[in-house]
PDB file of N, CA, C and O in Angstrom:
ATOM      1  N   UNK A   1      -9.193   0.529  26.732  1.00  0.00           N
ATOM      2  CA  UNK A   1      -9.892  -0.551  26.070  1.00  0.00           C
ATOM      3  C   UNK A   1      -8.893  -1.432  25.343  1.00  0.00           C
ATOM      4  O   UNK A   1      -7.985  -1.017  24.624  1.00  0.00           O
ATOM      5  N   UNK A   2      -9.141  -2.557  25.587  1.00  0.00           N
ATOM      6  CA  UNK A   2      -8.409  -3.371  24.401  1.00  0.00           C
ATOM      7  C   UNK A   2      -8.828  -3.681  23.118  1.00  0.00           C
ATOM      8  O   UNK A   2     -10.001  -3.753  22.755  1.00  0.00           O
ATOM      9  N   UNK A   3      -7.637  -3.900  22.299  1.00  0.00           N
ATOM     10  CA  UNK A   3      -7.766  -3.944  20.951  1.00  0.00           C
ATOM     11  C   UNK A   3      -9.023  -4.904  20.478  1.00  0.00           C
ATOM     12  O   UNK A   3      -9.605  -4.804  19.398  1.00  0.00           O
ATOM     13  N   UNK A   4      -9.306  -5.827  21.491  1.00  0.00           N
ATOM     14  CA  UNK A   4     -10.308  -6.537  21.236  1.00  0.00           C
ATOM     15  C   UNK A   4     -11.915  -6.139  21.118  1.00  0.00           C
ATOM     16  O   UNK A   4     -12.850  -6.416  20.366  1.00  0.00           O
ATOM     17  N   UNK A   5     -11.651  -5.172  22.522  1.00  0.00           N
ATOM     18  CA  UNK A   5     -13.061  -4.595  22.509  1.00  0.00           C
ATOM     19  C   UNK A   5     -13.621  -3.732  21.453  1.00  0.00           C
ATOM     20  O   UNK A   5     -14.742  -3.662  20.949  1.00  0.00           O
ATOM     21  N   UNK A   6     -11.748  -2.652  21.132  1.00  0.00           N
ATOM     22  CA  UNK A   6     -12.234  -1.519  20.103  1.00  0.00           C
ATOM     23  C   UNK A   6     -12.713  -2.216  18.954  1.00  0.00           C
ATOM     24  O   UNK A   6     -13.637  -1.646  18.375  1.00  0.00           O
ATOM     25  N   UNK A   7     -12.413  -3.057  18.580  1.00  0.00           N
ATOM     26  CA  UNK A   7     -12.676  -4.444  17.088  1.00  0.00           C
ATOM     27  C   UNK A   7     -14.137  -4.838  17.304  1.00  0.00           C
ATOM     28  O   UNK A   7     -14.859  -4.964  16.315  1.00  0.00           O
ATOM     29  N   UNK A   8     -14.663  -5.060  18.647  1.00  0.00           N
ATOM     30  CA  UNK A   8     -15.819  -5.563  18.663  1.00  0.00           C
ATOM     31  C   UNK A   8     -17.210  -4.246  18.787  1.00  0.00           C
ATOM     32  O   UNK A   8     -18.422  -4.357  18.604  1.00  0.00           O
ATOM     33  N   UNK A   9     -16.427  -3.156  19.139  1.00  0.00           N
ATOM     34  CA  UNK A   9     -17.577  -1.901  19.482  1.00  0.00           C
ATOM     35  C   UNK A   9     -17.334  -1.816  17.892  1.00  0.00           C
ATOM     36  O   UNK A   9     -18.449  -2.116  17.466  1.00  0.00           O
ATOM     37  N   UNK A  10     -16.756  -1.650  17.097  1.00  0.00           N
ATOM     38  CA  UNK A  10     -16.538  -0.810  15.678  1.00  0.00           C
ATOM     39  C   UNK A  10     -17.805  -1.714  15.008  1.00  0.00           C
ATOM     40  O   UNK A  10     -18.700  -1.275  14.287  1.00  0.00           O
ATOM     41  N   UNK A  11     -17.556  -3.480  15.586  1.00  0.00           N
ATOM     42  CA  UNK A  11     -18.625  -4.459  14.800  1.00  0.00           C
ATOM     43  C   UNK A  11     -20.026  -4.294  14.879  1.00  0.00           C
ATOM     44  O   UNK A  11     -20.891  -4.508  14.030  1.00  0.00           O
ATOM     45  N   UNK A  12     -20.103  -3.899  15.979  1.00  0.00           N
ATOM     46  CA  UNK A  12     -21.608  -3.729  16.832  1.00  0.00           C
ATOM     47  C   UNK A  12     -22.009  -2.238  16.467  1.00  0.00           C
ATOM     48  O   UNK A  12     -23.194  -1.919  16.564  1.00  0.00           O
ATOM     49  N   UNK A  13     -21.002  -1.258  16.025  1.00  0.00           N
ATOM     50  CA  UNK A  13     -21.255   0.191  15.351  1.00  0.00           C
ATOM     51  C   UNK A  13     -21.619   1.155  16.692  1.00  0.00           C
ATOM     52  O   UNK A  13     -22.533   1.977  16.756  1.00  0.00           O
ATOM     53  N   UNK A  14     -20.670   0.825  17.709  1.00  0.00           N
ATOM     54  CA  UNK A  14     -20.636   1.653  18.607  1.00  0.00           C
ATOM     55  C   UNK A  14     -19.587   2.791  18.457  1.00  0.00           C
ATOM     56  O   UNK A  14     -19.836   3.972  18.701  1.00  0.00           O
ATOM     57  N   UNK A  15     -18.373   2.308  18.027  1.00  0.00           N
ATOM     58  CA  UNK A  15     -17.273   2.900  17.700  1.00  0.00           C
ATOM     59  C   UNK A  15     -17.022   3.225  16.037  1.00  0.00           C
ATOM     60  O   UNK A  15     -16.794   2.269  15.295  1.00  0.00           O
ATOM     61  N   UNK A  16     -17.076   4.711  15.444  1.00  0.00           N
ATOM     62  CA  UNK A  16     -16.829   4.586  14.244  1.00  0.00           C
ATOM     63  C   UNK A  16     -14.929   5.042  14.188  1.00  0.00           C
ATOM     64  O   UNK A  16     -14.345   5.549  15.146  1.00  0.00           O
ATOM     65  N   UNK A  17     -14.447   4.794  13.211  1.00  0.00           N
ATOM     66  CA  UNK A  17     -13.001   4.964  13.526  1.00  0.00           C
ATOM     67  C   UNK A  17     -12.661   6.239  12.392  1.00  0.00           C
ATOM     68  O   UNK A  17     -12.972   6.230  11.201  1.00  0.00           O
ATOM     69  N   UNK A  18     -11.980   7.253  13.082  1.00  0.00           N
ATOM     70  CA  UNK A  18     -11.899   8.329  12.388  1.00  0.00           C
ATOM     71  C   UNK A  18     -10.428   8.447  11.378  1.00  0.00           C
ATOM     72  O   UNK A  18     -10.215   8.947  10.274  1.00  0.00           O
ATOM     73  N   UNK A  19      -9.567   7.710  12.385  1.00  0.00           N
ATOM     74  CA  UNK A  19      -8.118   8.077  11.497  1.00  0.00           C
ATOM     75  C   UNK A  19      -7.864   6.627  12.171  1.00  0.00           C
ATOM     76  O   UNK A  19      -8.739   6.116  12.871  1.00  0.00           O
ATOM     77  N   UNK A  20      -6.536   5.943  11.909  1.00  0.00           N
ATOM     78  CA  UNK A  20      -5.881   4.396  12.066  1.00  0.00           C
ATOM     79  C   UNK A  20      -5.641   5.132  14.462  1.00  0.00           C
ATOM     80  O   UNK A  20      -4.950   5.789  15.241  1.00  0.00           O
ATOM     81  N   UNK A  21      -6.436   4.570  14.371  1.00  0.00           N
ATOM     82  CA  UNK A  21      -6.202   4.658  16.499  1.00  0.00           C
ATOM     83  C   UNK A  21      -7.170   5.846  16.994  1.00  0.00           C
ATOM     84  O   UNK A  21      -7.193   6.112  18.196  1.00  0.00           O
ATOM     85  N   UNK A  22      -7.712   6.331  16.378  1.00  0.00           N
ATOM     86  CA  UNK A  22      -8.799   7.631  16.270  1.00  0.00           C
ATOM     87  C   UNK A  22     -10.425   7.250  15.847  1.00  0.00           C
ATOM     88  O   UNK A  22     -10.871   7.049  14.717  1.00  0.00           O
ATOM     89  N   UNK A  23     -11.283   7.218  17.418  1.00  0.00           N
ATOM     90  CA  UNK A  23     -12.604   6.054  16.865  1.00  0.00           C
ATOM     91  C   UNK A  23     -12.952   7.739  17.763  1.00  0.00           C
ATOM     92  O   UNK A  23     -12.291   8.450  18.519  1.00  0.00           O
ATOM     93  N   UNK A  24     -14.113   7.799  17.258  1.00  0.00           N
ATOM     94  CA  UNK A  24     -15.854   8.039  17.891  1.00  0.00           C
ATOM     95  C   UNK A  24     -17.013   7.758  18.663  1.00  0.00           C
ATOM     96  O   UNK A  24     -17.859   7.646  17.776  1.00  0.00           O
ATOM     97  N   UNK A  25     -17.564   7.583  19.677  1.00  0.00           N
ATOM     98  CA  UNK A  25     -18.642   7.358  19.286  1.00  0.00           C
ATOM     99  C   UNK A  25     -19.859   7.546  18.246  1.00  0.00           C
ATOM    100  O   UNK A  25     -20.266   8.634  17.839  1.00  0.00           O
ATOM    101  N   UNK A  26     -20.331   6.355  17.915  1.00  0.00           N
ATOM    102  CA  UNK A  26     -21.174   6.112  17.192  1.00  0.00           C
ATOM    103  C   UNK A  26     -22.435   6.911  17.051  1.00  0.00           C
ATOM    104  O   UNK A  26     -23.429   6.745  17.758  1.00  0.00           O
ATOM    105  N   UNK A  27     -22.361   7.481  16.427  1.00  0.00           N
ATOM    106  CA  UNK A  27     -24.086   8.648  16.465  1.00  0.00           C
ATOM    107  C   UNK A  27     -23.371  10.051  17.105  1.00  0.00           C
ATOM    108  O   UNK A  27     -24.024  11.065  16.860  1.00  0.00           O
ATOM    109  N   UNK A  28     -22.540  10.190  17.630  1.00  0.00           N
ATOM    110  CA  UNK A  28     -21.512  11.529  17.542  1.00  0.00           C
ATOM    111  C   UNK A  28     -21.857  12.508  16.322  1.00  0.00           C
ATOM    112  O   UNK A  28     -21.508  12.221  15.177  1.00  0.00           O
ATOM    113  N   UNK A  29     -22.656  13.838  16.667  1.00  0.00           N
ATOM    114  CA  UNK A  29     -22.265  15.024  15.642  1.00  0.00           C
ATOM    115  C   UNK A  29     -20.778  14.683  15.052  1.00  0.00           C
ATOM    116  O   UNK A  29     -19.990  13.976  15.679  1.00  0.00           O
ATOM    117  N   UNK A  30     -20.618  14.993  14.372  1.00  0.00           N
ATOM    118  CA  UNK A  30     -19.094  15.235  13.445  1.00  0.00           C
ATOM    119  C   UNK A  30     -19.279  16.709  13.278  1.00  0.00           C
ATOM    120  O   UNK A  30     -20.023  17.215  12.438  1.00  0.00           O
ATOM    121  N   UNK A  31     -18.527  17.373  14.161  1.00  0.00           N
ATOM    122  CA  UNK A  31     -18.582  18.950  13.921  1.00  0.00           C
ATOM    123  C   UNK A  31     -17.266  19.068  13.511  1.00  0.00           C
ATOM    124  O   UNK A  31     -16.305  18.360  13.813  1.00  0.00           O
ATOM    125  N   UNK A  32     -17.329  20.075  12.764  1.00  0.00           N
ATOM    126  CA  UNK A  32     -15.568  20.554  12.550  1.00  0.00           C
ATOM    127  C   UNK A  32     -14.379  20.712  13.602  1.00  0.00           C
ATOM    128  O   UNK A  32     -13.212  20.718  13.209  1.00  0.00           O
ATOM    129  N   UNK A  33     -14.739  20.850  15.070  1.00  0.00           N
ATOM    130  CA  UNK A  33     -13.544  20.764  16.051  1.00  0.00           C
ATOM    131  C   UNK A  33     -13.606  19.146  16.326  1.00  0.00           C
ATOM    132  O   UNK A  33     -12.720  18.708  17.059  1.00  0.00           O
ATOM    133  N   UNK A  34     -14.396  18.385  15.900  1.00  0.00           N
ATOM    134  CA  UNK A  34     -14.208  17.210  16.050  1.00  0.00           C
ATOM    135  C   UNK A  34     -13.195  16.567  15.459  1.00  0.00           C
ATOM    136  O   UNK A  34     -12.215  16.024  15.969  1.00  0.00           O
ATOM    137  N   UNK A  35     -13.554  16.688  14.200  1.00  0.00           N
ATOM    138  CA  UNK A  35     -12.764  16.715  12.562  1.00  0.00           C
ATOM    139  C   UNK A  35     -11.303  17.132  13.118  1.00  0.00           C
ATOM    140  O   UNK A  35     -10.404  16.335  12.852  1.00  0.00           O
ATOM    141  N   UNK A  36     -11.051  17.980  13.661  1.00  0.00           N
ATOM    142  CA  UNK A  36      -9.698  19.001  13.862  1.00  0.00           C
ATOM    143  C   UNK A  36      -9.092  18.560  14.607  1.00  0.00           C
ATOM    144  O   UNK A  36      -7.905  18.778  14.364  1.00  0.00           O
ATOM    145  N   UNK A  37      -9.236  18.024  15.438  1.00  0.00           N
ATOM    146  CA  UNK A  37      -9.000  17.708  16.972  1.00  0.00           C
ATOM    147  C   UNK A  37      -8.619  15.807  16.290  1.00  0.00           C
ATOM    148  O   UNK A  37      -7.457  15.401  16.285  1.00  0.00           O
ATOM    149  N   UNK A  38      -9.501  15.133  15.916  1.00  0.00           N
ATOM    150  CA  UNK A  38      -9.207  13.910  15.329  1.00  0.00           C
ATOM    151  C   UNK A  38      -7.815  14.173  14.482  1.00  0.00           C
ATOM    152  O   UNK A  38      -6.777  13.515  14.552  1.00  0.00           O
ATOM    153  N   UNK A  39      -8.095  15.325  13.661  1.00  0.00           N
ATOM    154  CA  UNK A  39      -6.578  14.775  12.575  1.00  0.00           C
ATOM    155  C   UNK A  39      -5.574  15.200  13.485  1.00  0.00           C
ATOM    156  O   UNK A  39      -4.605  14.442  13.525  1.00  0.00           O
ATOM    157  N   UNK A  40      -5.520  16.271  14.284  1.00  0.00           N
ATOM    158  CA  UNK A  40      -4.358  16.420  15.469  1.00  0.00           C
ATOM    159  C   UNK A  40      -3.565  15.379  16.013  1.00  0.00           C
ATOM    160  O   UNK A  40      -2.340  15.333  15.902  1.00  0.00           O
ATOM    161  N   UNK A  41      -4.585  14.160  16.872  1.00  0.00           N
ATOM    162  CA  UNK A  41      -4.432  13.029  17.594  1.00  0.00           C
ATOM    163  C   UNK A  41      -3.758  12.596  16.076  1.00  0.00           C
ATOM    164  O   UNK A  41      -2.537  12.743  16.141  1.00  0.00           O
ATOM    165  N   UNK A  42      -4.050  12.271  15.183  1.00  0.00           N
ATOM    166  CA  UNK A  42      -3.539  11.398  14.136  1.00  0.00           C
ATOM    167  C   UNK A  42      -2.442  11.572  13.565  1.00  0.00           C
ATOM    168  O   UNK A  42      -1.821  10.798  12.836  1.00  0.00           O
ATOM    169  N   UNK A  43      -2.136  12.859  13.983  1.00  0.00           N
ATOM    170  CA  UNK A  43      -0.309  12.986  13.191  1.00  0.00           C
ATOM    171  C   UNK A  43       0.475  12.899  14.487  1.00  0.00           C
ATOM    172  O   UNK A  43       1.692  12.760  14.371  1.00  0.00           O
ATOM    173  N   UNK A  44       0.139  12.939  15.273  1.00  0.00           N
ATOM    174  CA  UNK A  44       0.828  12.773  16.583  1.00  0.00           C
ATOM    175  C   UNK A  44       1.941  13.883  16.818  1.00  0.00           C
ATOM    176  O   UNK A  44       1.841  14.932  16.182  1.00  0.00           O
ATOM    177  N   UNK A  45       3.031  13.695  17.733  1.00  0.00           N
ATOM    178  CA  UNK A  45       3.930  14.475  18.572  1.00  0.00           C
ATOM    179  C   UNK A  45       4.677  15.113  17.110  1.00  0.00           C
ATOM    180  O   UNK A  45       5.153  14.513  16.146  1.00  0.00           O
ATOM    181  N   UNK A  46       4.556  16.569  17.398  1.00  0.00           N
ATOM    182  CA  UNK A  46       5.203  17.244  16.537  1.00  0.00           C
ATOM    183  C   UNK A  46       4.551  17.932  15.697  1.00  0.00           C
ATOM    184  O   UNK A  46       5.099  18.887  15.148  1.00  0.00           O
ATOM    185  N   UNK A  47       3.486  17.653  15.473  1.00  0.00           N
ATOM    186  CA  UNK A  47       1.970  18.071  14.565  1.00  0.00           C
ATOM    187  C   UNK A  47       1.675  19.107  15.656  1.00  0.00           C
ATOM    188  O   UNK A  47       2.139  19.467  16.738  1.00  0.00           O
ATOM    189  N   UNK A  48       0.505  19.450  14.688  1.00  0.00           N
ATOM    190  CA  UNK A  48       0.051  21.301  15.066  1.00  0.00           C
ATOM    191  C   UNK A  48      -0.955  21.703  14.258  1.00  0.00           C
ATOM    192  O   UNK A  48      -0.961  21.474  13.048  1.00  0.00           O
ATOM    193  N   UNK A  49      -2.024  22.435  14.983  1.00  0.00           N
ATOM    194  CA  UNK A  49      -3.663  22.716  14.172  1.00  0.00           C
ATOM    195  C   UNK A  49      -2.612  24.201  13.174  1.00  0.00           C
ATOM    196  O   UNK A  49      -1.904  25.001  13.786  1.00  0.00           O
ATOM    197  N   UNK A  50      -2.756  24.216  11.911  1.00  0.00           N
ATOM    198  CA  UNK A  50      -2.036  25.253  11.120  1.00  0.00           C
ATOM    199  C   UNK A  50      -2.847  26.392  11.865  1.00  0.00           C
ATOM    200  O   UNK A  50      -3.577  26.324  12.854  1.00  0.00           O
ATOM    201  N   UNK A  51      -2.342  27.857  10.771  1.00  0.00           N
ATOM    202  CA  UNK A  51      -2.972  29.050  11.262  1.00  0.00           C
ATOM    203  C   UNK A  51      -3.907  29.403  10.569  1.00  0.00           C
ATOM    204  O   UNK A  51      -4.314  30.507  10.930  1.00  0.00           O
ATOM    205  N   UNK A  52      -4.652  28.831   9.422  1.00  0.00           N
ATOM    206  CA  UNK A  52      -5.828  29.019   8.854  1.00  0.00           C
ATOM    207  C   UNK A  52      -6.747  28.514   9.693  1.00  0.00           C
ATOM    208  O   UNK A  52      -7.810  29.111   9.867  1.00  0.00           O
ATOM    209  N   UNK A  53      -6.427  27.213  10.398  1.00  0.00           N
ATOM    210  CA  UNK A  53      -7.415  26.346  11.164  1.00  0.00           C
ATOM    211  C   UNK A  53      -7.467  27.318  12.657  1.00  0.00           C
ATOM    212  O   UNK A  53      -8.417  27.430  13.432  1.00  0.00           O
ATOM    213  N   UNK A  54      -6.373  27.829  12.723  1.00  0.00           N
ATOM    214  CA  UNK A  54      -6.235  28.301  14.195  1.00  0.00           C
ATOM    215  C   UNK A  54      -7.210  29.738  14.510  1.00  0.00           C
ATOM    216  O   UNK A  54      -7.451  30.195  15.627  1.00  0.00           O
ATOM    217  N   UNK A  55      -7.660  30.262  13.244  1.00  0.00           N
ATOM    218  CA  UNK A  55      -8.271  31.689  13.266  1.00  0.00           C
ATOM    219  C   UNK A  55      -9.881  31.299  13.328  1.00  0.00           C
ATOM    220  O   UNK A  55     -10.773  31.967  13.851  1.00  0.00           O
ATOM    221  N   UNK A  56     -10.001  29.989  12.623  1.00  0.00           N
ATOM    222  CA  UNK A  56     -11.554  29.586  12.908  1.00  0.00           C
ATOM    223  C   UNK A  56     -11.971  29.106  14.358  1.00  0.00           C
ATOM    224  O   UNK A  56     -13.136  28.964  14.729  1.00  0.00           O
ATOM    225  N   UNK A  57     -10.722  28.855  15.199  1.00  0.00           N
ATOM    226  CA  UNK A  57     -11.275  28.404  16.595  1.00  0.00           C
ATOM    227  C   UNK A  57     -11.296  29.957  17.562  1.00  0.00           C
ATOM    228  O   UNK A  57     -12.121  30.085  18.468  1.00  0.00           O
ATOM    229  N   UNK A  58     -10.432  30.915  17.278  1.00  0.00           N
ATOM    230  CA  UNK A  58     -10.506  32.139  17.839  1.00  0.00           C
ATOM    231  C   UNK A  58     -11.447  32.822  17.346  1.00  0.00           C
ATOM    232  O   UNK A  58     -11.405  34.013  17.655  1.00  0.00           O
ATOM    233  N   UNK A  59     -12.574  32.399  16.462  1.00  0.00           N
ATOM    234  CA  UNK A  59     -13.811  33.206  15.531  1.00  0.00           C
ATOM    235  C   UNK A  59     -13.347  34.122  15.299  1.00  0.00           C
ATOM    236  O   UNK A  59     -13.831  35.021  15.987  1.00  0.00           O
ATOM    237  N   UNK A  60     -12.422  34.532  14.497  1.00  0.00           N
ATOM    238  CA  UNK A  60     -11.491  35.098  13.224  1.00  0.00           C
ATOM    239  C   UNK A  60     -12.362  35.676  11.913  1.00  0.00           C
ATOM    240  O   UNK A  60     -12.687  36.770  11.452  1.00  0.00           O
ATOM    241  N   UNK A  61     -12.523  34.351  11.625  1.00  0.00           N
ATOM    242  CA  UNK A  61     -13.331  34.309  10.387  1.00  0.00           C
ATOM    243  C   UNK A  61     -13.390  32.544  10.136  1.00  0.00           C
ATOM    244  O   UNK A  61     -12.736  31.686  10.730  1.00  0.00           O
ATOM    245  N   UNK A  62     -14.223  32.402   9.247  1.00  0.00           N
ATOM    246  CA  UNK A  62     -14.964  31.002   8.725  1.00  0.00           C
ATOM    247  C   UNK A  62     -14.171  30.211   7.675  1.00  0.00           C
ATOM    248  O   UNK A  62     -13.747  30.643   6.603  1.00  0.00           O
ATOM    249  N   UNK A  63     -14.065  29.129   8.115  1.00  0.00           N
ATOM    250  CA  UNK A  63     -12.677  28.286   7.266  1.00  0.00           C
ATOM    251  C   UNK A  63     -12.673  26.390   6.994  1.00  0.00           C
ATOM    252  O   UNK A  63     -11.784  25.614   7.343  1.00  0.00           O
ATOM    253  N   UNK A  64     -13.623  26.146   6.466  1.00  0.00           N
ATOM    254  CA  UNK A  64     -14.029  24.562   6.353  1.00  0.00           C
ATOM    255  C   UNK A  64     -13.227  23.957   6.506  1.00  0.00           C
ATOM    256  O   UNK A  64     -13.322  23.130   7.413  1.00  0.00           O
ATOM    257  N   UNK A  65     -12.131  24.016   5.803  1.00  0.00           N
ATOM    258  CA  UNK A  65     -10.730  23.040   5.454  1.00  0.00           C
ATOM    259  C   UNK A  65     -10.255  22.796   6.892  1.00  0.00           C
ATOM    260  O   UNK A  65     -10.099  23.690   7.724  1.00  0.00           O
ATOM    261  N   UNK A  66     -10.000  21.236   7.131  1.00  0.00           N
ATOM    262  CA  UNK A  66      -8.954  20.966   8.433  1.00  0.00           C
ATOM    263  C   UNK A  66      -7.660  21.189   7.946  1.00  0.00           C
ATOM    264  O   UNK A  66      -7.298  20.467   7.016  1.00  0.00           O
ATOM    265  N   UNK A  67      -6.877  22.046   8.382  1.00  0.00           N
ATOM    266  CA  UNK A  67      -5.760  21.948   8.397  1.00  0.00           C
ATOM    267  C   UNK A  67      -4.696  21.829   9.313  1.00  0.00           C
ATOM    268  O   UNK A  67      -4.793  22.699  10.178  1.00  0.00           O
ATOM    269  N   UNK A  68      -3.652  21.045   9.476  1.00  0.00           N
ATOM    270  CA  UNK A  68      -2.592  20.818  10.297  1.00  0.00           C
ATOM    271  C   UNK A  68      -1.115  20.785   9.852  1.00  0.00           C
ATOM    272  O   UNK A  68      -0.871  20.631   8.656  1.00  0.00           O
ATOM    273  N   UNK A  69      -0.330  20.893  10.556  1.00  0.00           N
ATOM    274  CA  UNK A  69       1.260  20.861  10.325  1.00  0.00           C
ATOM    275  C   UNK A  69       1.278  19.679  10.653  1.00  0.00           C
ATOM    276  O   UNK A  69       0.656  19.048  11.508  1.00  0.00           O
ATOM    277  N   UNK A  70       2.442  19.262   9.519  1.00  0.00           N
ATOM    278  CA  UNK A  70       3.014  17.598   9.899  1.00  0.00           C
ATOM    279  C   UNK A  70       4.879  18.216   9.791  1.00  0.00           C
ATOM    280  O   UNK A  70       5.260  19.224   9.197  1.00  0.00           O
ATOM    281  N   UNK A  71       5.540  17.449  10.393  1.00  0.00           N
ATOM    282  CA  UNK A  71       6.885  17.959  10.485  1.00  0.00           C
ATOM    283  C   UNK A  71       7.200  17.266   9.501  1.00  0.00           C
ATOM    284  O   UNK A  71       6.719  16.134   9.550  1.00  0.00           O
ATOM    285  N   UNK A  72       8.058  17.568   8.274  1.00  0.00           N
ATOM    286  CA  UNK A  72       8.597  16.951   7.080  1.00  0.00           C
ATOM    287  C   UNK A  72       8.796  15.569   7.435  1.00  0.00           C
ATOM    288  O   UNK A  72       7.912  14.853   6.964  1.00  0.00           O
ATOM    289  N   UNK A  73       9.647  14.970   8.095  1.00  0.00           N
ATOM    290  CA  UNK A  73      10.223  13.852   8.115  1.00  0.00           C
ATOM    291  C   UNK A  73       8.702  12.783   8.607  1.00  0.00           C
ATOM    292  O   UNK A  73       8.914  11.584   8.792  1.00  0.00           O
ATOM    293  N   UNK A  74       7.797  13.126   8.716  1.00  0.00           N
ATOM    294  CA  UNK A  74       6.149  12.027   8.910  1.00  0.00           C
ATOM    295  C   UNK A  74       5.689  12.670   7.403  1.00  0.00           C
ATOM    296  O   UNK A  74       5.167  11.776   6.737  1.00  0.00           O
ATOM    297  N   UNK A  75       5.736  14.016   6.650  1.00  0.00           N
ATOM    298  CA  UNK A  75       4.484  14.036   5.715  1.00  0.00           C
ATOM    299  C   UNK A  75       4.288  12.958   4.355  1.00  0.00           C
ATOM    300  O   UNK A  75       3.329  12.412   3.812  1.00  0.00           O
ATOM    301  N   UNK A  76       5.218  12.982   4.227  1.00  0.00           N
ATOM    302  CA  UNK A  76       5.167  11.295   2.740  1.00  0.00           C
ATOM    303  C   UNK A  76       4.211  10.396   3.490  1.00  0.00           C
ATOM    304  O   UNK A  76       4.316   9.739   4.526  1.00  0.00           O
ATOM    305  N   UNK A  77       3.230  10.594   2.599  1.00  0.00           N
ATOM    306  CA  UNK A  77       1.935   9.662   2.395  1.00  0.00           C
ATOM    307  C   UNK A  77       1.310   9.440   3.398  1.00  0.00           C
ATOM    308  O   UNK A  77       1.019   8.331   3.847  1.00  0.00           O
ATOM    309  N   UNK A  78       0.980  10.773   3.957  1.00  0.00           N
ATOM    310  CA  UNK A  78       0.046  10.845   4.869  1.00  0.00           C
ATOM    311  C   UNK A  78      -0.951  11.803   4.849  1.00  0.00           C
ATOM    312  O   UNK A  78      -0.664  12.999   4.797  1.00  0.00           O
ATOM    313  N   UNK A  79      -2.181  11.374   4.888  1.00  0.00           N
ATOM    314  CA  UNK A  79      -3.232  12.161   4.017  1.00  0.00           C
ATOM    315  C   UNK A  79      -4.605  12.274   5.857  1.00  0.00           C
ATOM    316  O   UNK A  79      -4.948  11.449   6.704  1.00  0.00           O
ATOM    317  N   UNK A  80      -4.805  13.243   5.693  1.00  0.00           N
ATOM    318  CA  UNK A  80      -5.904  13.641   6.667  1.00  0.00           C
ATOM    319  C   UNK A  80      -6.875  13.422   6.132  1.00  0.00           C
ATOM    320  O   UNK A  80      -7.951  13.648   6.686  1.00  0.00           O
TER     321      UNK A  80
END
């Protein structure tokens, strides 16, 4: 899609945008692997679902918080 269209689905509330390049569809559950999977895409190459997050997708045990690895040199002021 082009930048134009994603600008015009977000207007029309087809597209909600989850992180800066990270959209939805619109009326989409927001489940927690959604959530997880979004902040993943958003830290990009080098990032990683942590191991608190990683035990709730193997049904481990129950764990709200998204958590991810950011490699030092991206984490300054970058907030999930």
């Amino acid at each position: 899609m082009s930048g134009r269209t994603v600008d015009d689905w977000i207007r029309r509330c087809r597209l909600d945008q989850l992180h800066p390049g990270i959209y939805a569809v619109a009326g989409a559950p927001r489940t927690w692997e959604m959530r997880l999977k979004a902040a993943e895409l958003a830290i990009g190459p080098g990032g990683s679902v942590s191991h608190r997050s990683g035990t709730r997708l193997w049904g481990l045990r129950e764990f709200d918080e998204i958590e991810v690895i950011v490699p030092y040199t991206r984490c300054l002021g970058f907030v999930v």
